[in-house]
C-alpha positions as CSV (number, residue, x, y, z in Angstrom):
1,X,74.6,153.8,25.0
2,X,78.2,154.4,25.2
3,X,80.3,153.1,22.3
4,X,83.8,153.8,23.0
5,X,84.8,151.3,25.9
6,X,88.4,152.3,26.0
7,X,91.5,154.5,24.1
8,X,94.6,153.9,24.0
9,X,98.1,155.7,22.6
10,X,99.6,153.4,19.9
11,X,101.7,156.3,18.3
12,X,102.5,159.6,19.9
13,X,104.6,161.6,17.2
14,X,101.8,160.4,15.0
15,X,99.1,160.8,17.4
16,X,97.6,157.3,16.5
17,X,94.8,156.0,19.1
18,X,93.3,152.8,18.7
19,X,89.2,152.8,20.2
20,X,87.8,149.8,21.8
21,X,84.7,150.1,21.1
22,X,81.0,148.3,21.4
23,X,80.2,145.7,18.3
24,X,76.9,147.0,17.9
25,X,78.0,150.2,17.4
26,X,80.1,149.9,14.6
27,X,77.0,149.6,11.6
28,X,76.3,153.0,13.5
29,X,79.8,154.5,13.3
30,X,80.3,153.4,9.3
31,X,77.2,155.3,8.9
32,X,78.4,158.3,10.5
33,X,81.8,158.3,8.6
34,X,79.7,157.5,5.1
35,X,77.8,160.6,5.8
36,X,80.1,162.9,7.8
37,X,83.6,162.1,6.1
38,X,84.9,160.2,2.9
39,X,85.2,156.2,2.2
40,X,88.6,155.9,1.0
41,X,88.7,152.4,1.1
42,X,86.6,149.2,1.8
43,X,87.5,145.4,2.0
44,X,86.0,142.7,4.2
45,X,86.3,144.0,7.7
46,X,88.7,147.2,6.9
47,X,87.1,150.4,5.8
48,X,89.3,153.4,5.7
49,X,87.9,156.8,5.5
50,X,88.7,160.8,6.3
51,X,86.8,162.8,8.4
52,X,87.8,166.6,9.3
53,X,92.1,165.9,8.1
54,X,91.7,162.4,10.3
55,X,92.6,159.4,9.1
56,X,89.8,157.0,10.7
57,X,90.4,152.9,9.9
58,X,87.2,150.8,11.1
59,X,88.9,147.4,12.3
60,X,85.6,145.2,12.4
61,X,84.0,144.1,15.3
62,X,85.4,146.2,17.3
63,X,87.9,148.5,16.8
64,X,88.6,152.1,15.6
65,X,91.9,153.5,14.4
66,X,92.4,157.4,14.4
67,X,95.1,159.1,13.0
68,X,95.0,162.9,14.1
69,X,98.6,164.2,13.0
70,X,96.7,166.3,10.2
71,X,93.7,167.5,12.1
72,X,92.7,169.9,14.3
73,X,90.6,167.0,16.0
74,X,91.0,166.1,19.4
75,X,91.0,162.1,20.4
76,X,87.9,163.8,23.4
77,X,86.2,165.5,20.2
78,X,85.9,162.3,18.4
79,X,85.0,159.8,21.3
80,X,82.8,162.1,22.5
81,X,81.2,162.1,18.5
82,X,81.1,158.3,18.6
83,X,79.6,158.1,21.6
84,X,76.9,160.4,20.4
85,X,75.7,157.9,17.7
């Protein structure tokens, strides 16, 4: 199953993407960033977290905020890690 449906640029001096991606697939992507990164921050349908330097916001249903200005990760690296769950 493929999560992420589409990406797109919100930001590029900040390298900000926003993922489109499948409803079903967000429980499995929470898990993932629970287990693989750091909860920073949960309320109602936000949750914030790190994983490797990236700044990853969970928009619930269906969306995914990445933040890669202070990673090393690539926007391919982590759709092709969400699409792996």
């Amino acid at each position: 199953m493929t999560c992420v449906k589409n990406t797109s640029l919100v930001c590029a001096s900040s390298k900000t993407y926003l993922l489109a991606v499948e409803e079903g697939c967000m429980g499995k992507i929470e898990e993932w960033l629970r287990k693989n990164g750091k909860i920073t921050a949960s309320y109602g349908p936000l949750v914030k977290g790190l994983y490797q330097d990236a700044i990853i916001t969970l928009l619930k249903p269906d969306k995914v905020q990445a933040i890669l200005q202070f990673s090393k990760l690539t926007i391919e690296e982590l759709e092709k890690t969400l699409n792996s769950l």
